[in-house]
HTML snippet that shows the backbone in 3Dmol.js (N, CA, C, O; Angstrom):
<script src="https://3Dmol.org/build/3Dmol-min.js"></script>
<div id="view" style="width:600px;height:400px;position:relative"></div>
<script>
const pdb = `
ATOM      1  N   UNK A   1       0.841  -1.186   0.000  1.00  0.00           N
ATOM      2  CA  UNK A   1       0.000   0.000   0.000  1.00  0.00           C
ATOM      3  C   UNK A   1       0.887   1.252   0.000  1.00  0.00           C
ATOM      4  O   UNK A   1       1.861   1.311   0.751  1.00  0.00           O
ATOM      5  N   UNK A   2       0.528   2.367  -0.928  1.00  0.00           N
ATOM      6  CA  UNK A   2       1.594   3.252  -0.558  1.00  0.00           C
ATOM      7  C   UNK A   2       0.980   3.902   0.415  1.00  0.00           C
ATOM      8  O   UNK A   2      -0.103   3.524   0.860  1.00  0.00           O
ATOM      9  N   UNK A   3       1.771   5.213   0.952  1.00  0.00           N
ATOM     10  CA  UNK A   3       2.118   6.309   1.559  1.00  0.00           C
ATOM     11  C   UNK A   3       1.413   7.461   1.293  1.00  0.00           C
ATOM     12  O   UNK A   3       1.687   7.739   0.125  1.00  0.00           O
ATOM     13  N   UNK A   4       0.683   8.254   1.721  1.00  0.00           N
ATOM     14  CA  UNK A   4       0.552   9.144   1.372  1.00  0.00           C
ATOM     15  C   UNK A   4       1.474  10.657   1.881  1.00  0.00           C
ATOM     16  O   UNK A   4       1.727  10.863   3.068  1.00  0.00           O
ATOM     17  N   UNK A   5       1.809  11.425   0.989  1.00  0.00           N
ATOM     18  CA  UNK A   5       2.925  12.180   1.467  1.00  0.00           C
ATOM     19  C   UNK A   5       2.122  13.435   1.878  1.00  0.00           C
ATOM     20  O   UNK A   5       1.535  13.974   0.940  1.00  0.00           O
ATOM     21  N   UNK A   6       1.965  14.063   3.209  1.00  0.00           N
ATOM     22  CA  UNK A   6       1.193  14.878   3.544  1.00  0.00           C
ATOM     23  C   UNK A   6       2.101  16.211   3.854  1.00  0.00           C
ATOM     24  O   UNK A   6       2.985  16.404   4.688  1.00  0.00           O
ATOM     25  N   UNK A   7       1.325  17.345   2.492  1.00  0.00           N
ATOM     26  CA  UNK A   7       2.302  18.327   2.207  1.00  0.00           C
ATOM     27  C   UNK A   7       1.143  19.582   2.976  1.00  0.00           C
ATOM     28  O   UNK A   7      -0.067  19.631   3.194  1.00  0.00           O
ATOM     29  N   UNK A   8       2.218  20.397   3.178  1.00  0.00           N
ATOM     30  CA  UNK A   8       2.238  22.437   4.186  1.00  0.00           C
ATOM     31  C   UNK A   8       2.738  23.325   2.975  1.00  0.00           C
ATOM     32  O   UNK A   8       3.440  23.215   1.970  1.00  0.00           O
ATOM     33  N   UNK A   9       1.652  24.671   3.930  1.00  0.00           N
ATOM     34  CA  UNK A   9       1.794  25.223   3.145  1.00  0.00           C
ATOM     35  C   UNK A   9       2.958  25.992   3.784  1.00  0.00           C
ATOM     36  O   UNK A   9       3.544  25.650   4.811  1.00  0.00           O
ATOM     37  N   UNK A  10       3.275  27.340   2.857  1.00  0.00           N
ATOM     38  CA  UNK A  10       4.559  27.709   3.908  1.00  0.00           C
ATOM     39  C   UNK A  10       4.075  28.513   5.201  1.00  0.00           C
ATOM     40  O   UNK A  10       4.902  28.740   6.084  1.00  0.00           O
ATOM     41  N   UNK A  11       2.628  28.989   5.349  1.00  0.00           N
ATOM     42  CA  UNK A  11       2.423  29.487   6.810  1.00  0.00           C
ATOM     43  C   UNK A  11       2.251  28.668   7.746  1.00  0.00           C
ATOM     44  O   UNK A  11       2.166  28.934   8.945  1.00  0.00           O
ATOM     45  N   UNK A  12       2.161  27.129   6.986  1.00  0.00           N
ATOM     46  CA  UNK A  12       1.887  26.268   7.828  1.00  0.00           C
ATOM     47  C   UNK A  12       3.381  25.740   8.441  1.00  0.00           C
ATOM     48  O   UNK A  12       3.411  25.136   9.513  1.00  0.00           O
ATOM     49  N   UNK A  13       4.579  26.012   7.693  1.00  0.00           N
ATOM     50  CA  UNK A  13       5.981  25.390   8.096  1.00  0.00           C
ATOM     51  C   UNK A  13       6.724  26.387   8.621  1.00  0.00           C
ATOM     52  O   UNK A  13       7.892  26.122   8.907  1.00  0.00           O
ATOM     53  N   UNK A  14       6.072  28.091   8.921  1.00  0.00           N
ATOM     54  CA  UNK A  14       6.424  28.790   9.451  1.00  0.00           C
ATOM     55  C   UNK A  14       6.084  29.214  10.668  1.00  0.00           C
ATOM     56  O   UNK A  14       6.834  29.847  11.412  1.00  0.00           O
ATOM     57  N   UNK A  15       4.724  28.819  10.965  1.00  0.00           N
ATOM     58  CA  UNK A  15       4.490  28.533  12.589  1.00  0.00           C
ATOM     59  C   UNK A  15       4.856  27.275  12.929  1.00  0.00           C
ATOM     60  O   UNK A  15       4.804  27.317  14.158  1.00  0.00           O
ATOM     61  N   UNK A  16       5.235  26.047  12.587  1.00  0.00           N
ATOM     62  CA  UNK A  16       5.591  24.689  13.006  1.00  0.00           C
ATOM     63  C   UNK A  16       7.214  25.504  13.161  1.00  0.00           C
ATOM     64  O   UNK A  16       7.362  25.688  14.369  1.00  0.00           O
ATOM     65  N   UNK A  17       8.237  25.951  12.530  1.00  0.00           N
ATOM     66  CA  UNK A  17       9.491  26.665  12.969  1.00  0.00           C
ATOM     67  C   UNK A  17       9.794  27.934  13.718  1.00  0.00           C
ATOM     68  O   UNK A  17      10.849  28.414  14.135  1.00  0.00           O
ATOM     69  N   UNK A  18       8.300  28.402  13.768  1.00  0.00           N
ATOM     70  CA  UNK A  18       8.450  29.766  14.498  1.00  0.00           C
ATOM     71  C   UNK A  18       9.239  30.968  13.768  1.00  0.00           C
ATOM     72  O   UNK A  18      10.011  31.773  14.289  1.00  0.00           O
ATOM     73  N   UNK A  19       8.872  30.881  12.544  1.00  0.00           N
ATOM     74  CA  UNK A  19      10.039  31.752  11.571  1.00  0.00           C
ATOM     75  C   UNK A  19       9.119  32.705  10.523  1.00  0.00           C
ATOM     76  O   UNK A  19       7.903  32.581  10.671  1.00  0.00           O
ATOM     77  N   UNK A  20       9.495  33.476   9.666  1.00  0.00           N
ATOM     78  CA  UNK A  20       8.150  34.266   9.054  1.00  0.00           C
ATOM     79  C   UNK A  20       7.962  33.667   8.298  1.00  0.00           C
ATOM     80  O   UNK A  20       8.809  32.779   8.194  1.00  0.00           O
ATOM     81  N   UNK A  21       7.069  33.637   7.465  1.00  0.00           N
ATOM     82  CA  UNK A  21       6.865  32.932   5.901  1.00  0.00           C
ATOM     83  C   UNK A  21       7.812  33.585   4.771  1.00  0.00           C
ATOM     84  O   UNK A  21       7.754  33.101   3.641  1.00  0.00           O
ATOM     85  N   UNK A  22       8.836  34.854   5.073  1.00  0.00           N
ATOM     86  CA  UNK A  22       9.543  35.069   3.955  1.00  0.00           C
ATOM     87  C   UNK A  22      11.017  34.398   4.338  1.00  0.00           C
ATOM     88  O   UNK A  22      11.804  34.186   3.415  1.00  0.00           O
ATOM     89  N   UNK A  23      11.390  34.060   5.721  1.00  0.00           N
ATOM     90  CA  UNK A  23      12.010  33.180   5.818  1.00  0.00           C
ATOM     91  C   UNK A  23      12.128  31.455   4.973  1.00  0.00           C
ATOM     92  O   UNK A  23      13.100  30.843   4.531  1.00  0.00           O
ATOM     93  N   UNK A  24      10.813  31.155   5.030  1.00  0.00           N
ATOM     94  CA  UNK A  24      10.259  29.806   4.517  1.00  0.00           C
ATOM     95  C   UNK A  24      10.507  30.254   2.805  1.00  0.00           C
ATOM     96  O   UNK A  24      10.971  29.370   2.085  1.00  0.00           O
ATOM     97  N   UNK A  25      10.209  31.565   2.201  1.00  0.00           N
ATOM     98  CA  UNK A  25      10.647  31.380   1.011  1.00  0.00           C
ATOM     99  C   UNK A  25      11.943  31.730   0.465  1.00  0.00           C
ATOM    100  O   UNK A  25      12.418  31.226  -0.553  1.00  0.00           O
ATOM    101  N   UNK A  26      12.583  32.751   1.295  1.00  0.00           N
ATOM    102  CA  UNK A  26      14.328  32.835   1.691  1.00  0.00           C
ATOM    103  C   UNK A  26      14.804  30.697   1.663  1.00  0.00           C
ATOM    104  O   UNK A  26      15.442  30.334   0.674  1.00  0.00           O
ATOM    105  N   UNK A  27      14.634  30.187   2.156  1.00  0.00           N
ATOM    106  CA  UNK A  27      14.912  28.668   2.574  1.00  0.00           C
ATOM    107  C   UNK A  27      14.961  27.922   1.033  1.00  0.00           C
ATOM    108  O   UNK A  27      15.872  27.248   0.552  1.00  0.00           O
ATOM    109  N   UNK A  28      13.556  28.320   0.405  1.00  0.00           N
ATOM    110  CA  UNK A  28      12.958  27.637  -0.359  1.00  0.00           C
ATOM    111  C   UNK A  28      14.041  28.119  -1.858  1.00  0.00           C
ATOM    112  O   UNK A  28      14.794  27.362  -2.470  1.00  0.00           O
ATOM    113  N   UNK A  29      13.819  29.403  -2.095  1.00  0.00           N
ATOM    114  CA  UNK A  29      14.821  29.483  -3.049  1.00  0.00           C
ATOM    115  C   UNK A  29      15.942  29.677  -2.893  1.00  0.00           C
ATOM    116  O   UNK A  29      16.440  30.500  -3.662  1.00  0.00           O
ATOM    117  N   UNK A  30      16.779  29.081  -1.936  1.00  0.00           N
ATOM    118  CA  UNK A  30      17.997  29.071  -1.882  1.00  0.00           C
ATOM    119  C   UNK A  30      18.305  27.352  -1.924  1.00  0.00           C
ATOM    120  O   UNK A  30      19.325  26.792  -1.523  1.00  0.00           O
ATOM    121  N   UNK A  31      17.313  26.837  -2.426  1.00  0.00           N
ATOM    122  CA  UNK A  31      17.499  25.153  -2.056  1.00  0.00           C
ATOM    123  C   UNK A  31      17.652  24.421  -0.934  1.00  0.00           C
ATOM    124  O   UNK A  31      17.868  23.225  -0.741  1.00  0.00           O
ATOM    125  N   UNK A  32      17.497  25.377  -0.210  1.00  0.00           N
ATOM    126  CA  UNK A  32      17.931  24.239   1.331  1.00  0.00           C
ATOM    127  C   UNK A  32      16.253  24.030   1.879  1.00  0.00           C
ATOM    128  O   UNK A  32      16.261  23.771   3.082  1.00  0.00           O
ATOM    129  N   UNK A  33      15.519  24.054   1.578  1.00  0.00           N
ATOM    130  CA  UNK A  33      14.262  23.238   1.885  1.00  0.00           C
ATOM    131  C   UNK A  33      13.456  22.967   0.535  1.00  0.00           C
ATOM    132  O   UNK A  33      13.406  23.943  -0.213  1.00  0.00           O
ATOM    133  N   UNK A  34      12.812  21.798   0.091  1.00  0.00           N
ATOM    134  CA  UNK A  34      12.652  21.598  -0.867  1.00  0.00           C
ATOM    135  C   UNK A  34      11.011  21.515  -1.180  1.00  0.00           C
ATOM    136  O   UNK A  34      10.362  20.891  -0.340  1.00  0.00           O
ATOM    137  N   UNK A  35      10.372  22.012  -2.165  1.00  0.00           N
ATOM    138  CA  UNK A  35       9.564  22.478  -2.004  1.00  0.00           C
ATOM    139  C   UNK A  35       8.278  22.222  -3.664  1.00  0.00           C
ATOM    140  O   UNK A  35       9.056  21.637  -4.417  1.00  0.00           O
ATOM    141  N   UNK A  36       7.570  22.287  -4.084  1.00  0.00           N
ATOM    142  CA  UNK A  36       6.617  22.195  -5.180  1.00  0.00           C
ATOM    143  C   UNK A  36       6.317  23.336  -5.547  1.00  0.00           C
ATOM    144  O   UNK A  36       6.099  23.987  -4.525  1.00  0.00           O
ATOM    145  N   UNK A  37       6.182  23.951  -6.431  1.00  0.00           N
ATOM    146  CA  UNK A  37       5.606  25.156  -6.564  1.00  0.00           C
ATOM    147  C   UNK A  37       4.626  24.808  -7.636  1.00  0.00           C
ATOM    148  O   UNK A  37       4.852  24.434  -8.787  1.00  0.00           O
ATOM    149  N   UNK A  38       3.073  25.078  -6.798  1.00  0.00           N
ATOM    150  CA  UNK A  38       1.828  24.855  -7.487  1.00  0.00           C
ATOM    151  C   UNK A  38       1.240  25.786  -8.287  1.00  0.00           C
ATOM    152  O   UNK A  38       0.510  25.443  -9.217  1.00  0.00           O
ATOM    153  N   UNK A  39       1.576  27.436  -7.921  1.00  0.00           N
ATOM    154  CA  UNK A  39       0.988  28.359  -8.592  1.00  0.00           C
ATOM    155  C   UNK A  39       2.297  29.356  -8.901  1.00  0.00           C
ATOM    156  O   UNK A  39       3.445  29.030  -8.600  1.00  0.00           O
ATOM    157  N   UNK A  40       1.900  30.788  -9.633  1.00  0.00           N
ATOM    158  CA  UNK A  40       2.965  31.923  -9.767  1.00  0.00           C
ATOM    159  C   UNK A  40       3.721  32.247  -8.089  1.00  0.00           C
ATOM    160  O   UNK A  40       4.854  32.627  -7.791  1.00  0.00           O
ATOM    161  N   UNK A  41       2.634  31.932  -7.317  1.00  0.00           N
ATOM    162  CA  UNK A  41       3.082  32.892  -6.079  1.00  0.00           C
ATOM    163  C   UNK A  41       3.029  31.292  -4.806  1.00  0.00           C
ATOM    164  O   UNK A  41       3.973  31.244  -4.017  1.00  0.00           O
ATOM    165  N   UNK A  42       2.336  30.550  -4.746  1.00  0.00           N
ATOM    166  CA  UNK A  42       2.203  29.024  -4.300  1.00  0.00           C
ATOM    167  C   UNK A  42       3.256  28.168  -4.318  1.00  0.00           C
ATOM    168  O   UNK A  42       3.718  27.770  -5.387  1.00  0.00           O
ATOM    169  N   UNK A  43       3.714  27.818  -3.208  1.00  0.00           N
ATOM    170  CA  UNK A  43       4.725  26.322  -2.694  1.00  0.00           C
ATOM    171  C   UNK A  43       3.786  25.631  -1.794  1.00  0.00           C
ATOM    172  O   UNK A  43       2.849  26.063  -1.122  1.00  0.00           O
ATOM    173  N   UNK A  44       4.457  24.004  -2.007  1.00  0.00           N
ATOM    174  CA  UNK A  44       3.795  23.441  -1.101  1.00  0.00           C
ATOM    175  C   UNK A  44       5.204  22.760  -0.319  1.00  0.00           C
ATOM    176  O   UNK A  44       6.169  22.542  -1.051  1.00  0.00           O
ATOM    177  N   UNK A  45       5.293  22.504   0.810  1.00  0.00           N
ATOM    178  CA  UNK A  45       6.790  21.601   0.989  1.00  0.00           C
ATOM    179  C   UNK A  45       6.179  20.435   1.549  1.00  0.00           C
ATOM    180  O   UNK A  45       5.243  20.446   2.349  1.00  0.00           O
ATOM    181  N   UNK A  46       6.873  19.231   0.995  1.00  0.00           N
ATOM    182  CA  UNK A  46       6.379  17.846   1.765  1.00  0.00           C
ATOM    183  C   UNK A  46       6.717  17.477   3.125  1.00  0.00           C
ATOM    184  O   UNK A  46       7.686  18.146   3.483  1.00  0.00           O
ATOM    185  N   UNK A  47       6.250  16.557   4.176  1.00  0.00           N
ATOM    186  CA  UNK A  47       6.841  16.212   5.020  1.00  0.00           C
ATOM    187  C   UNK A  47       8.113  15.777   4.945  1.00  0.00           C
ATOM    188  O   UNK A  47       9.137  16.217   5.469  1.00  0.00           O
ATOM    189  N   UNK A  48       7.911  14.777   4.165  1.00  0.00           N
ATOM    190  CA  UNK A  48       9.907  14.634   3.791  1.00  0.00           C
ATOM    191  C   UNK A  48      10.609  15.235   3.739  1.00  0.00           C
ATOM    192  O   UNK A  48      11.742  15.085   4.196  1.00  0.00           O
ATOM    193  N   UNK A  49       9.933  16.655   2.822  1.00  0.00           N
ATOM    194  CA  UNK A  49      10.977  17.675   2.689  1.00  0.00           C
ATOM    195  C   UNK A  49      11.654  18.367   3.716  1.00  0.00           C
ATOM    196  O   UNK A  49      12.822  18.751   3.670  1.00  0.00           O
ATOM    197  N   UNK A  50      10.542  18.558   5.005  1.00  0.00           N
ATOM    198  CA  UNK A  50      10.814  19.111   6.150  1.00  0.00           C
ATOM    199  C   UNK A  50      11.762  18.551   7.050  1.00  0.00           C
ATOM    200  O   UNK A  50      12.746  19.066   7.580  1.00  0.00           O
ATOM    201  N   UNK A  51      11.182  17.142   7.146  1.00  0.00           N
ATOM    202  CA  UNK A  51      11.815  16.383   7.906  1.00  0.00           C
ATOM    203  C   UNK A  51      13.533  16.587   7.798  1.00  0.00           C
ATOM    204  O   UNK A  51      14.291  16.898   8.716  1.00  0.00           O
ATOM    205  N   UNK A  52      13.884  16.299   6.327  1.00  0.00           N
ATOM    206  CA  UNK A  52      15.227  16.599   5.793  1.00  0.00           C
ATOM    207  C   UNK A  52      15.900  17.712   5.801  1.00  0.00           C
ATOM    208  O   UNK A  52      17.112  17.902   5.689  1.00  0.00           O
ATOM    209  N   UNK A  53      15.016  18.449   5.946  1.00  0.00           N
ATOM    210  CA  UNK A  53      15.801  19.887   6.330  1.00  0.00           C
ATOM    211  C   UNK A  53      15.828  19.815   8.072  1.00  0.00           C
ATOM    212  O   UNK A  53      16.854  20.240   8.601  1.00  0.00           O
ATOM    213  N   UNK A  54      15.180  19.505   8.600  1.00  0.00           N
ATOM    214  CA  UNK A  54      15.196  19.591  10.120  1.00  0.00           C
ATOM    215  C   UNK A  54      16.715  18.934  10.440  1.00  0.00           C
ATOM    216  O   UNK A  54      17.543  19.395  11.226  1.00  0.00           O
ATOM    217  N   UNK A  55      16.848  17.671   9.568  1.00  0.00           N
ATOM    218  CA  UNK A  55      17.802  16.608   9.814  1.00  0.00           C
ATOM    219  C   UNK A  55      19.034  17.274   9.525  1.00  0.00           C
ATOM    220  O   UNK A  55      19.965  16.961  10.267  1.00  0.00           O
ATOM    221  N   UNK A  56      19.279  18.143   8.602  1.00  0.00           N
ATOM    222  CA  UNK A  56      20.311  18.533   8.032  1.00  0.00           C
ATOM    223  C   UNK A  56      20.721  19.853   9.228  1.00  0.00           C
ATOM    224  O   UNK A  56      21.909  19.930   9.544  1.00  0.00           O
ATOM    225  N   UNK A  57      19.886  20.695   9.760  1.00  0.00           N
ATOM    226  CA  UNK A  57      20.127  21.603  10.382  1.00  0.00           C
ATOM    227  C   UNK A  57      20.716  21.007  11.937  1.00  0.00           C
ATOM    228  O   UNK A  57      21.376  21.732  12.682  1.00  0.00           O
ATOM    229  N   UNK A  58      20.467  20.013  12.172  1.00  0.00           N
ATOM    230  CA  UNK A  58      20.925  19.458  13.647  1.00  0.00           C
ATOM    231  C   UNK A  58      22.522  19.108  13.530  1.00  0.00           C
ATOM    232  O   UNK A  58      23.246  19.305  14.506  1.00  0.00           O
ATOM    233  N   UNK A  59      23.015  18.619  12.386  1.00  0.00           N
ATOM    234  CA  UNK A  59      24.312  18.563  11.922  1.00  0.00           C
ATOM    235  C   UNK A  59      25.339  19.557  11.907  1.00  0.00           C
ATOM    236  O   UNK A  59      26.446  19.295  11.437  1.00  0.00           O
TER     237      UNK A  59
END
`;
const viewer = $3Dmol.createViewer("view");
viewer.addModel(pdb, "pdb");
viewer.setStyle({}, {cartoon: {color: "spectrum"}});
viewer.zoomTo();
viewer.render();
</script>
């Protein structure tokens, strides 16, 4: 059975970090959090994605 990958939006990964949402897109286009971009102005980031950035920042 797969997985379903349950994706945030970035106000949603900016109160889960406590950080602004232009932080979350500072992150996003600099590649270090990885992210979907659904519309002109729209990201979505996956849990994975988060997770992996969380992982990488403890290092």
């Amino acid at each position: 059975m797969d997985k379903v990958n349950h994706f945030f939006t970035v106000k949603e990964v900016s109160e889960k970090l406590r950080v602004s949402e232009r932080t979350i897109y500072r992150l996003i286009e600099s590649g270090k959090l990885k992210a979907v971009k659904i519309s002109r102005k729209a990201y979505r980031i996956s849990e994975k994605g988060l997770i992996d950035f969380l992982k990488k920042c403890r290092t």
